[in-house]
Backbone as JSON, one array per atom type, in Angstrom:
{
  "sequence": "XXXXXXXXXXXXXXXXXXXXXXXXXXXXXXXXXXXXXXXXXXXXXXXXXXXXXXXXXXXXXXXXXXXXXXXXXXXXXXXXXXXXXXXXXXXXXXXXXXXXXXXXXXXXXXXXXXXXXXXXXXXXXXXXXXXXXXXXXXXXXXXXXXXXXXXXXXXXXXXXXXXXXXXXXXXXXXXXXXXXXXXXXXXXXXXXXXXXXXXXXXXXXXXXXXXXXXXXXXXXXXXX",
  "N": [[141.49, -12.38, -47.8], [141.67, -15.13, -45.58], [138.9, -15.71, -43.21], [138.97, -17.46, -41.11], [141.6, -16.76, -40.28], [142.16, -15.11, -38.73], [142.44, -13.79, -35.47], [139.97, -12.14, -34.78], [136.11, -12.12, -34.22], [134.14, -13.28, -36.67], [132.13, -14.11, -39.47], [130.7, -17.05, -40.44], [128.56, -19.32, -42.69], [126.83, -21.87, -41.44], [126.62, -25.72, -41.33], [124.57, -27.38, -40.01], [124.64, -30.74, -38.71], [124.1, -34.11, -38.24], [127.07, -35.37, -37.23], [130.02, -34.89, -35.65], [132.66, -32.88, -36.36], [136.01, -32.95, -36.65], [139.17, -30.85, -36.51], [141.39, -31.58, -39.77], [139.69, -34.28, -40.26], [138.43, -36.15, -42.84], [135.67, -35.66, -44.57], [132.87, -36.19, -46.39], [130.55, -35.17, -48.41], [127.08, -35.11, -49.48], [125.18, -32.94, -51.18], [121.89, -31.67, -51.6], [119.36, -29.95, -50.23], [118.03, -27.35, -51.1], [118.72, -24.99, -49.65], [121.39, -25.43, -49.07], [122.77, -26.23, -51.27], [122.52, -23.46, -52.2], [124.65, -22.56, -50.27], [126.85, -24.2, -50.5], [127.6, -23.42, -53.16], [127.47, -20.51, -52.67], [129.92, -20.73, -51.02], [131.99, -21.83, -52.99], [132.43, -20.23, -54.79], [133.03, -17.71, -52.95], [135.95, -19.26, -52.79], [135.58, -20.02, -49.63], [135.47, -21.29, -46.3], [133.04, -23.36, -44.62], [130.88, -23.73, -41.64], [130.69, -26.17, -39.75], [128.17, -28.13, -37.41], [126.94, -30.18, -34.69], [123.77, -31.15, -34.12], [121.73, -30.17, -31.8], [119.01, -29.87, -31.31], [116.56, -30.59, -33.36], [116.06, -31.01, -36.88], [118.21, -32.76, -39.11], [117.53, -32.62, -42.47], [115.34, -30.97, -43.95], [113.66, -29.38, -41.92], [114.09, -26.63, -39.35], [117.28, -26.41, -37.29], [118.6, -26.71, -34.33], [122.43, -26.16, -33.21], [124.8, -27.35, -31.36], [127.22, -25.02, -29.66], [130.08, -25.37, -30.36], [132.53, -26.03, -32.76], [133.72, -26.97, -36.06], [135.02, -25.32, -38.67], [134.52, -26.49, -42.25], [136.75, -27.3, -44.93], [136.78, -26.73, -48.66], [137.85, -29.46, -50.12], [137.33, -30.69, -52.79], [135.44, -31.46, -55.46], [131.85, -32.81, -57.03], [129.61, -31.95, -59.71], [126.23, -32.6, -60.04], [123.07, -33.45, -61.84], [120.7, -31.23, -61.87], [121.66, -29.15, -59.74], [122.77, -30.77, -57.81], [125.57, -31.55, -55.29], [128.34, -33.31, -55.02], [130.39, -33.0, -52.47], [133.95, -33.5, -51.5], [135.16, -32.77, -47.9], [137.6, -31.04, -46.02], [138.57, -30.77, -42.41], [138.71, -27.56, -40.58], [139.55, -25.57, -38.7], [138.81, -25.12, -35.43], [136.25, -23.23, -33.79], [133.88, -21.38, -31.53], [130.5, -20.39, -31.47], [129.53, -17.2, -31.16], [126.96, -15.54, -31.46], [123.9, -16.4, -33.02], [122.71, -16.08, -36.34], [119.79, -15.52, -37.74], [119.04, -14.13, -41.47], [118.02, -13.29, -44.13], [119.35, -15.08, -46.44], [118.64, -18.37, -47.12], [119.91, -20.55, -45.29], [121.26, -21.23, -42.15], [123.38, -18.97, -40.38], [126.64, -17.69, -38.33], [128.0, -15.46, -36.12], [131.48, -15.75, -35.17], [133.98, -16.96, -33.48], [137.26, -18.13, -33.66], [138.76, -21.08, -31.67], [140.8, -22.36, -30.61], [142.6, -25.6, -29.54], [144.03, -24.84, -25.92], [147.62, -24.93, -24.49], [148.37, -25.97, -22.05], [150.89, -27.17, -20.28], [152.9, -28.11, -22.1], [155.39, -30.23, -21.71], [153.63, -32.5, -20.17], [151.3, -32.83, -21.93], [152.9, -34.13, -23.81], [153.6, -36.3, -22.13], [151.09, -37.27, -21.28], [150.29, -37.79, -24.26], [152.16, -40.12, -25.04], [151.26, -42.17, -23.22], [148.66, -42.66, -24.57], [149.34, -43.43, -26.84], [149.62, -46.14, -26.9], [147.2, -47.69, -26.45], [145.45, -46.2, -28.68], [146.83, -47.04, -30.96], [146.79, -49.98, -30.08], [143.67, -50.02, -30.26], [143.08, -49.26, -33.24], [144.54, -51.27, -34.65], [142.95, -53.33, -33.98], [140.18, -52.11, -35.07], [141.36, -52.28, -37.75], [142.17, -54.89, -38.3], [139.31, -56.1, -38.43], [138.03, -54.49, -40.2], [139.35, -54.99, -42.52], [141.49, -53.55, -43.47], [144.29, -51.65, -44.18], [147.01, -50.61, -41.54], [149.37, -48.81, -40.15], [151.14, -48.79, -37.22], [153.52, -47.18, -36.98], [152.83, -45.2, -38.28], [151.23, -43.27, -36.75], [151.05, -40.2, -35.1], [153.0, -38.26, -33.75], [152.88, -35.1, -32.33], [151.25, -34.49, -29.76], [148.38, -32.84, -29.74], [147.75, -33.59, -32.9], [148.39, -36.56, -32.42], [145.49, -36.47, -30.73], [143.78, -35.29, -31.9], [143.63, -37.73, -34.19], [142.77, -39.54, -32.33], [140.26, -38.7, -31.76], [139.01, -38.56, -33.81], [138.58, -41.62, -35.37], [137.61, -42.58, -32.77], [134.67, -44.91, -32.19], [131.97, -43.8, -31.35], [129.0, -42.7, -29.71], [128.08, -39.25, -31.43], [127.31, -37.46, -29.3], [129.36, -37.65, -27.38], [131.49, -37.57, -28.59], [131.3, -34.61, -29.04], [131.3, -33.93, -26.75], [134.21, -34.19, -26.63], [135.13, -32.62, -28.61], [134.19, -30.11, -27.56], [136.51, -30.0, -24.88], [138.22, -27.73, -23.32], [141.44, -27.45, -23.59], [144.54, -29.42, -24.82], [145.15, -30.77, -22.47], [143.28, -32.09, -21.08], [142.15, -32.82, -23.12], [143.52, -35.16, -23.95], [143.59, -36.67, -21.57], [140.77, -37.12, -21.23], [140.04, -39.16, -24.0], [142.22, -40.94, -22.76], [141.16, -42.38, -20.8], [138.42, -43.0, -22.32], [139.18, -44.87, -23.85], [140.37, -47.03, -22.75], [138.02, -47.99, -21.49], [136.58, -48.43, -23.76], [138.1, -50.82, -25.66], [138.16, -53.1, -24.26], [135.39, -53.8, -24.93], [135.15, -53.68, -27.64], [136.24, -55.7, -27.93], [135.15, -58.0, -27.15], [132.62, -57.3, -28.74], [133.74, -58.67, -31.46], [133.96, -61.32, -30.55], [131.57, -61.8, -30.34], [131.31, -62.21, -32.99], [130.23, -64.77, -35.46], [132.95, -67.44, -35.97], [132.8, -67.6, -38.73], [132.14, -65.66, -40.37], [133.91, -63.76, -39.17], [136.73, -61.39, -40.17], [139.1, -62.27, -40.05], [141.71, -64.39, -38.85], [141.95, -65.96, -35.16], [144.12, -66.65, -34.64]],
  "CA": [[142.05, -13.07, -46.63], [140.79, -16.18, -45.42], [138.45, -15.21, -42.01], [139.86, -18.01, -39.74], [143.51, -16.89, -40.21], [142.09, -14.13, -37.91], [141.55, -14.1, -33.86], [138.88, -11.37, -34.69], [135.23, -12.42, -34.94], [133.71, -13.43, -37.87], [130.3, -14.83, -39.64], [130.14, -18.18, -41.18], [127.61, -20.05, -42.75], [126.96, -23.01, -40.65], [125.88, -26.64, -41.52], [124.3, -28.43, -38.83], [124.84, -32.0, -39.03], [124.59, -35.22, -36.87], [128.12, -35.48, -37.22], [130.83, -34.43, -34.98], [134.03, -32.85, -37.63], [137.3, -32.42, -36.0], [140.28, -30.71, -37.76], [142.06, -32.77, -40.11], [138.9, -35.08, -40.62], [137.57, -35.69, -44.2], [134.2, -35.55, -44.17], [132.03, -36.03, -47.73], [128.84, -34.83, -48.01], [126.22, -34.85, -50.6], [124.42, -31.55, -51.0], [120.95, -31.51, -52.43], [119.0, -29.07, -50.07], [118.48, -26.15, -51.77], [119.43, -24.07, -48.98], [122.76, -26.17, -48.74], [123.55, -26.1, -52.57], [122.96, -21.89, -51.98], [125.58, -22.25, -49.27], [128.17, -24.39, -51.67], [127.64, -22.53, -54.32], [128.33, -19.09, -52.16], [131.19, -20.94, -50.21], [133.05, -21.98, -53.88], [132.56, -18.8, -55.41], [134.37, -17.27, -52.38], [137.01, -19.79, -51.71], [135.1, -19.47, -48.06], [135.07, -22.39, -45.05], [131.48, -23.53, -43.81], [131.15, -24.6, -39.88], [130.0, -28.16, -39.03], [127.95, -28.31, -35.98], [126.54, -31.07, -34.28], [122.65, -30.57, -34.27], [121.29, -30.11, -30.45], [117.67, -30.25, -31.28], [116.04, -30.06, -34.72], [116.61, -32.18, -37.63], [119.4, -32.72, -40.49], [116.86, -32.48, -43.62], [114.11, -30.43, -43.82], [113.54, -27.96, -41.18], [115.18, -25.9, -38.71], [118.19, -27.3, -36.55], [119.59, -25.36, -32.87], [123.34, -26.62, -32.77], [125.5, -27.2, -30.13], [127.95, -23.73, -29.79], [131.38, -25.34, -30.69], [131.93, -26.5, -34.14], [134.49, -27.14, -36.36], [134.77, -24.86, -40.04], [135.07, -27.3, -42.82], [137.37, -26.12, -46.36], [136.06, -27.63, -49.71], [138.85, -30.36, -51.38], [136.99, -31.72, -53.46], [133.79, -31.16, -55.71], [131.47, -33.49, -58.31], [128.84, -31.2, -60.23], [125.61, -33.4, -60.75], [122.15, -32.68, -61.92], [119.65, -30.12, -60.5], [122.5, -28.49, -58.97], [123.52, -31.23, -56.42], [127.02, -31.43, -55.49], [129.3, -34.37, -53.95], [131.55, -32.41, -52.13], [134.81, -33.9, -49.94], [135.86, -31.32, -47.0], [138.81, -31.32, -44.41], [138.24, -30.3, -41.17], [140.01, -27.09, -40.45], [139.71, -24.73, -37.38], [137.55, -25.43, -34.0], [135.15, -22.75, -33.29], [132.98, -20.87, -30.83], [129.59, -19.61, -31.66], [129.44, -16.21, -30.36], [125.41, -15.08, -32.07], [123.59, -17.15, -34.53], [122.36, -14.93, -37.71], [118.89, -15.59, -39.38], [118.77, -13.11, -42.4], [117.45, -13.33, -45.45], [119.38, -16.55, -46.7], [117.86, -19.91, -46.77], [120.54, -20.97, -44.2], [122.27, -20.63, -40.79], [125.16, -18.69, -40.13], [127.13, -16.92, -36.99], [129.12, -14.78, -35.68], [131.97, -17.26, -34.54], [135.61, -16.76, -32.96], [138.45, -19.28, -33.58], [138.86, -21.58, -30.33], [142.32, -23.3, -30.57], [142.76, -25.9, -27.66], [145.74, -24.42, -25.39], [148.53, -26.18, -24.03], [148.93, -24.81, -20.63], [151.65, -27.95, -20.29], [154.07, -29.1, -23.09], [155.62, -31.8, -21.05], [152.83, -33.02, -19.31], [150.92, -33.25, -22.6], [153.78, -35.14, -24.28], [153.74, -37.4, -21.63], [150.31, -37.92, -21.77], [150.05, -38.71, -25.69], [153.03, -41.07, -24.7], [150.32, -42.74, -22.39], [147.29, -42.46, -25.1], [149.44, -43.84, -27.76], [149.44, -47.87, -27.25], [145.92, -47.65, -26.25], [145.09, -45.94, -29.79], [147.55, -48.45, -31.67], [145.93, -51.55, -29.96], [142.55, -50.29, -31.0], [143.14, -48.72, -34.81], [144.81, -52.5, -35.11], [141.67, -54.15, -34.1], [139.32, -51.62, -36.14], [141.9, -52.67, -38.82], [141.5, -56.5, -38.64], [137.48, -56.2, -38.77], [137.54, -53.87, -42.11], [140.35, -55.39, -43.5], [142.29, -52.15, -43.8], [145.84, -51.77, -43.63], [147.22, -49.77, -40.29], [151.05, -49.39, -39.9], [151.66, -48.32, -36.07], [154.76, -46.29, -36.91], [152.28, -43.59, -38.99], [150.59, -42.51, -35.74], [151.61, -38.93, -35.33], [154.08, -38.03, -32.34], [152.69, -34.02, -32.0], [149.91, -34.3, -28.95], [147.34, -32.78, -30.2], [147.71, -34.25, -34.07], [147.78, -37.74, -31.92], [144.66, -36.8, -29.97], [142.75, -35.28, -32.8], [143.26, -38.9, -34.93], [141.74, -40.39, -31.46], [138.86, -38.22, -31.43], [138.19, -39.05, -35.08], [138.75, -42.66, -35.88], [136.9, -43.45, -32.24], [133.43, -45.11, -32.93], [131.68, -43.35, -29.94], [128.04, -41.36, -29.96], [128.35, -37.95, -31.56], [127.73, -36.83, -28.37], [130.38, -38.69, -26.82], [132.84, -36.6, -29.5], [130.86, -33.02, -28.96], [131.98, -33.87, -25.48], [135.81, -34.22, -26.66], [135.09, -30.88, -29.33], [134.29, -28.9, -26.45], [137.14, -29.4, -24.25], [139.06, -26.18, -23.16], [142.74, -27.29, -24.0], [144.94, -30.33, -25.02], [145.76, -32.11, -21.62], [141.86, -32.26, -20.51], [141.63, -34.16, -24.36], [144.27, -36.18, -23.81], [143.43, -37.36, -20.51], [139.63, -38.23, -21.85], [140.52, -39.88, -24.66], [142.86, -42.21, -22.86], [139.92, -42.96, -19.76], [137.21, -43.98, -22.89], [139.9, -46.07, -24.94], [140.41, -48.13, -21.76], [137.02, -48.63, -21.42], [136.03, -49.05, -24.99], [138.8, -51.76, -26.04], [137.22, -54.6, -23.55], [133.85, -53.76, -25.28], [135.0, -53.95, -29.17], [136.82, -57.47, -27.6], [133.31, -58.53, -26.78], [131.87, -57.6, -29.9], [134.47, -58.92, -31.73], [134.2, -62.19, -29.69], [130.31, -62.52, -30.66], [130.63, -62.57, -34.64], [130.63, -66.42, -36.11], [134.17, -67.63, -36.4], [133.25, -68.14, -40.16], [132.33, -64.51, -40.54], [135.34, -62.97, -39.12], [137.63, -61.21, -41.48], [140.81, -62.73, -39.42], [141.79, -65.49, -37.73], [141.58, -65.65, -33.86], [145.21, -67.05, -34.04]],
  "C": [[141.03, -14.05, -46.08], [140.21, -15.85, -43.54], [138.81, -16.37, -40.91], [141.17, -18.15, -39.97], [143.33, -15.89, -38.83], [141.53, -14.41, -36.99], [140.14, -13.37, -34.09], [137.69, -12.68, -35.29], [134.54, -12.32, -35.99], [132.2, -13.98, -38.78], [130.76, -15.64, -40.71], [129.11, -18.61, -41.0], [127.79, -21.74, -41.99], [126.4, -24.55, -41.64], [125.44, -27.51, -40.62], [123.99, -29.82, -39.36], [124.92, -33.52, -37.54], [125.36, -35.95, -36.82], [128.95, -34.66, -36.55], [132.38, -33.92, -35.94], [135.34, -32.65, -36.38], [138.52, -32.1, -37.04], [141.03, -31.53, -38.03], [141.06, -33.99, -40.4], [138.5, -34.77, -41.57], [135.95, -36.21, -43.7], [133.12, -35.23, -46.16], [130.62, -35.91, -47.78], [128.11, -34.91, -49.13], [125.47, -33.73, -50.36], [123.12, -31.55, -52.16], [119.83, -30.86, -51.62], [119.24, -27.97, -50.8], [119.3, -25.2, -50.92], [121.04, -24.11, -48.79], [123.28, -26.28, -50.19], [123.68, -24.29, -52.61], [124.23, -21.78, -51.48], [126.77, -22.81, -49.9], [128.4, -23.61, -52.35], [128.48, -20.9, -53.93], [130.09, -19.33, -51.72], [132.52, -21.35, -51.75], [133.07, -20.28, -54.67], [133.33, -17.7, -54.85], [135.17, -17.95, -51.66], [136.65, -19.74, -50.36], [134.95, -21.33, -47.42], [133.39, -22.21, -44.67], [131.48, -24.37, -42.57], [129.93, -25.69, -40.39], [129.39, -27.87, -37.47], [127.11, -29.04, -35.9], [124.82, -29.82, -34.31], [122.2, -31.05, -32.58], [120.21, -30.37, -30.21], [117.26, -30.0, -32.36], [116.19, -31.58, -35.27], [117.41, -31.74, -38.75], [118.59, -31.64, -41.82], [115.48, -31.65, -42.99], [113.91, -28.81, -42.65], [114.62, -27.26, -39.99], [116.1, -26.8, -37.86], [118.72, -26.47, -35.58], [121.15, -26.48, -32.57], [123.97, -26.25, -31.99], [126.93, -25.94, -31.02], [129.44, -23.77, -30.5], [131.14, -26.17, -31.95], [133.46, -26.51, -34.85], [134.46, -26.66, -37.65], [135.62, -26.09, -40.95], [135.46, -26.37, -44.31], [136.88, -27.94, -47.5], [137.27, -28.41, -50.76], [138.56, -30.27, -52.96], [135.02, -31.17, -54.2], [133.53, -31.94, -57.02], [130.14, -32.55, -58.41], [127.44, -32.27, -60.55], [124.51, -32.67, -60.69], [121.68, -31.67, -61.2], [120.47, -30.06, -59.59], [122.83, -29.18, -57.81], [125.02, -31.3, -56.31], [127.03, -32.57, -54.49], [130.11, -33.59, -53.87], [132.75, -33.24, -51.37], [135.49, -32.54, -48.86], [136.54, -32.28, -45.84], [138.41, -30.52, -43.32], [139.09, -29.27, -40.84], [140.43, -25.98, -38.85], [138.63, -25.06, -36.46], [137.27, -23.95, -33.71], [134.1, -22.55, -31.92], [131.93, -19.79, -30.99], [129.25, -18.24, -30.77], [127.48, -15.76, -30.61], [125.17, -16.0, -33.27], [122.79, -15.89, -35.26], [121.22, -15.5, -38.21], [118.77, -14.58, -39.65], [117.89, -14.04, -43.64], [118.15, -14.74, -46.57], [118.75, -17.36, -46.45], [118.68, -20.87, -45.2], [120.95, -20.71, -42.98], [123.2, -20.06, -40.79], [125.23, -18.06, -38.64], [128.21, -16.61, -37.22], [130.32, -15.65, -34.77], [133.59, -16.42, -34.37], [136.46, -18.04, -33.01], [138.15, -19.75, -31.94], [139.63, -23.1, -30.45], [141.96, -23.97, -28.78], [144.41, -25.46, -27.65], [146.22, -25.47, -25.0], [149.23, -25.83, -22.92], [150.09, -25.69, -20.13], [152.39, -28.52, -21.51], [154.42, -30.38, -22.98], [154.67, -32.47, -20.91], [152.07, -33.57, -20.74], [152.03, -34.21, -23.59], [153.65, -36.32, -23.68], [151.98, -38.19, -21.77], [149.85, -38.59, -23.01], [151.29, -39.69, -25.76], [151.68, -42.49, -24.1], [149.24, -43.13, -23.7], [147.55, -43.58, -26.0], [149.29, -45.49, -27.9], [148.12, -48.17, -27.25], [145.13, -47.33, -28.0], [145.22, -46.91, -31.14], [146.56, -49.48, -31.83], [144.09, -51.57, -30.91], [142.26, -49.86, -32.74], [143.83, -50.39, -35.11], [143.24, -53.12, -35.23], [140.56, -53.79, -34.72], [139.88, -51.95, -37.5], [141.89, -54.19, -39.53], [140.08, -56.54, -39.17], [137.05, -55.63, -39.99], [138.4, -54.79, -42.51], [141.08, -54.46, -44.22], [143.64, -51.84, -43.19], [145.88, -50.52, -42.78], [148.81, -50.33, -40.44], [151.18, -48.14, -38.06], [151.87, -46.5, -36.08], [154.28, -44.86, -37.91], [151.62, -42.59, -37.64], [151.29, -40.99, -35.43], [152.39, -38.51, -34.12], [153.81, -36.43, -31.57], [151.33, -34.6, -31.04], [149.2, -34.09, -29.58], [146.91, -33.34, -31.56], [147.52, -35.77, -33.4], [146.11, -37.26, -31.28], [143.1, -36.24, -30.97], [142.36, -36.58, -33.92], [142.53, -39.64, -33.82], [140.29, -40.09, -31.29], [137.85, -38.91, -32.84], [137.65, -40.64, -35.27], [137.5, -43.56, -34.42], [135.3, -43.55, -32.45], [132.39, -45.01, -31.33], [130.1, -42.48, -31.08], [128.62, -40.0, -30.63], [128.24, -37.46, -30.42], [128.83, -37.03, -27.48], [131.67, -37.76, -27.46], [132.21, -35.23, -29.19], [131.84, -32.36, -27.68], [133.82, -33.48, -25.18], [135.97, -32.7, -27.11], [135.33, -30.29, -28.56], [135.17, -28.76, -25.57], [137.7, -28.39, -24.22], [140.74, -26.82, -24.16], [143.36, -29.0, -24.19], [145.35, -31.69, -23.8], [144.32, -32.58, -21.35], [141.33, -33.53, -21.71], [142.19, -35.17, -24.31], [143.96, -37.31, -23.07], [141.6, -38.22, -21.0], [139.49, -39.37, -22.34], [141.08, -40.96, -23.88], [141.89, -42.93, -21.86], [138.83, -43.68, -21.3], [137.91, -45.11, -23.89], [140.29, -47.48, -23.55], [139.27, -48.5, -21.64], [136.39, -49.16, -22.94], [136.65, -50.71, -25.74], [138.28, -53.13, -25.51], [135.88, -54.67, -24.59], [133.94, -54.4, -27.16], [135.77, -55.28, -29.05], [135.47, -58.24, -28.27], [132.75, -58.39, -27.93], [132.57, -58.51, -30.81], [134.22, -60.66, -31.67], [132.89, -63.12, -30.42], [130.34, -62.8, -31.82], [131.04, -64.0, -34.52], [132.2, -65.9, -36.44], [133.82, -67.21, -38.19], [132.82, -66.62, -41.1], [133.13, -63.36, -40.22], [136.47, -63.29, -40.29], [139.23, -61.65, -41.39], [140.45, -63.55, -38.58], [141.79, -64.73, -36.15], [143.19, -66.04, -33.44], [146.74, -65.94, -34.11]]
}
């Protein structure tokens, strides 16, 4: 049985990262720590999820890392086998998390004792109406991140379930990791909602402005 089907607590291996995952985000990693090819290696061998957590103080590579408590367990798509045991992995983002105890043992890595931590929905309506609210705001700016790559966006894919809209806003926006730890950690879906739509009003003037400064003759679209 897979340990986040269950409310009970549980122990995953962690990966601290200075990346923010949210469920439903792919996320590709290269793995060439040893301690972090141990932890693939264990996590394919038992079909097992590994948490994502933002790193609080430490560093990525090399030595120890203290991450922030909420976290997001990532499941393994995707795997390329290359030398000296590195792996290209791709992972989806799948359950949000709350570190209850962190674990050093005798592995090379991190793990904890961790409890599921679904956001609630102490409102239905209210959150409907708010991802009603969120949604043109999201639109306008996944268009204009879409002009600047040159990556097709069709509106009418945006997702109509609240929280499935407010988890593509958390992802796609180009904000600090802390800035998203901040979203991770809310308690429940209207508190995300309502964020989200306060930093997309303020962000949209700003990616104008950048927008505004490249040379005409280096923009990937006209201005007309």
């Amino acid at each position: 049985m897979n340990p986040a089907a269950s409310s009970a607590p549980y122990e995953l291996p962690l990966f601290p990262l200075q990346t923010v995952l949210f469920p439903g985000m792919p996320l590709p990693l290269h793995i060439f720590e040893e301690r972090y090819k141990r932890l693939i290696t264990e996590c394919l061998r038992g079909h097992r999820p590994f948490g994502v957590v933002l790193i609080s103080s430490g560093s990525e590579v090399g030595g120890e890392a203290t991450p922030h408590t909420v976290g997001t367990s990532a499941r393994i798509t995707g795997v390329e086998r290359l030398s000296a045991g590195r792996f290209n992995i791709e992972t989806a983002g799948q359950d949000r998390f709350r570190i209850l105890e962190l674990r050093h043992h005798r592995r090379p890595y991190l793990s904890a004792i961790v409890e599921n931590y679904p956001f609630t929905d102490p409102n239905p309506v209210a959150s409907a109406d708010l991802a009603r609210r969120l949604r043109p705001w999201l639109s306008r700016y996944m268009t204009m991140l879409a002009k600047v790559t040159e990556t097709p966006f069709d509106v009418q894919r945006l997702p109509e379930e609240p929280l499935a809209l407010a988890y593509l806003a958390a992802i796609v926006l180009q904000a600090p990791p802390r800035t998203k730890q901040t979203l991770l950690t809310l308690p429940d879906t209207i508190e995300l909602l309502e964020e989200e739509r306060a930093i997309y009003r303020s962000e949209i003037p700003l990616l104008n402005a950048i927008i505004a400064r490249v040379p005409s003759d280096n923009k990937p679209f006209s201005d007309n």
